[in-house]
N, C-alpha and C positions, 0 to 999 in steps of 0.2 A: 362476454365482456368482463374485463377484468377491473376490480374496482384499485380506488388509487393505493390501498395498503398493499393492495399484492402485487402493482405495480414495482413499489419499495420492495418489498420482500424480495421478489426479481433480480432487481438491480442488487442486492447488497448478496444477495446468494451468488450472482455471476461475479461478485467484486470480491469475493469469498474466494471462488474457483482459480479466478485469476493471477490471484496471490501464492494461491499455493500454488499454484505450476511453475510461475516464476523463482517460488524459491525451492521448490524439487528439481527443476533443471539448472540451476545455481550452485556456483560452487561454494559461493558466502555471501551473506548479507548484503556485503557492500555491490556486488553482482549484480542482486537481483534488483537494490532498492534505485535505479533507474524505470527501469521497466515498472512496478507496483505503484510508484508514484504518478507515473503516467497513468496508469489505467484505471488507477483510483479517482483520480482528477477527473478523468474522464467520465467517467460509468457514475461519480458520486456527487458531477459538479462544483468539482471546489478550485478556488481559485488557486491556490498554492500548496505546497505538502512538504514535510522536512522526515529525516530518517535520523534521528541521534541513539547515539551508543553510548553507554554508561565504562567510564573508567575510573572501576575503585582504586587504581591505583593512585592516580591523582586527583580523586575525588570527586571528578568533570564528568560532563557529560561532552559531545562533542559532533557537532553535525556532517553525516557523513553521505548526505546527497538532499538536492532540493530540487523542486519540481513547481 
């Protein structure tokens, strides 16, 4: 029987796994973060998720997918 931290440990290792695969079979970021958003929600119960991108250019940051 598994006790409730390694339950967590579990869940954030497979939430782990699933991130990288999404962005190893990705051609960029913006690719994958559909997919990571979803599965993170998922596996990590959370209501909503945003991916932003830092532009030094104009000094912004800038949301480039939400879930």
């Amino acid at each position: 029987m598994s006790t409730p931290e390694q339950s967590d440990a579990l869940r954030r290792l497979h939430a782990q796994f699933v991130t990288a695969r999404a962005l190893g079979e990705s051609a960029s970021l913006a690719q994958a973060a559909p997919r990571i958003l979803r599965v993170l929600g998922e596996i990590l119960a959370c209501d909503h998720g945003a991916v932003w991108m830092v532009d030094p250019a104009q000094a912004a940051i800038h949301c480039i997918q939400t879930w």
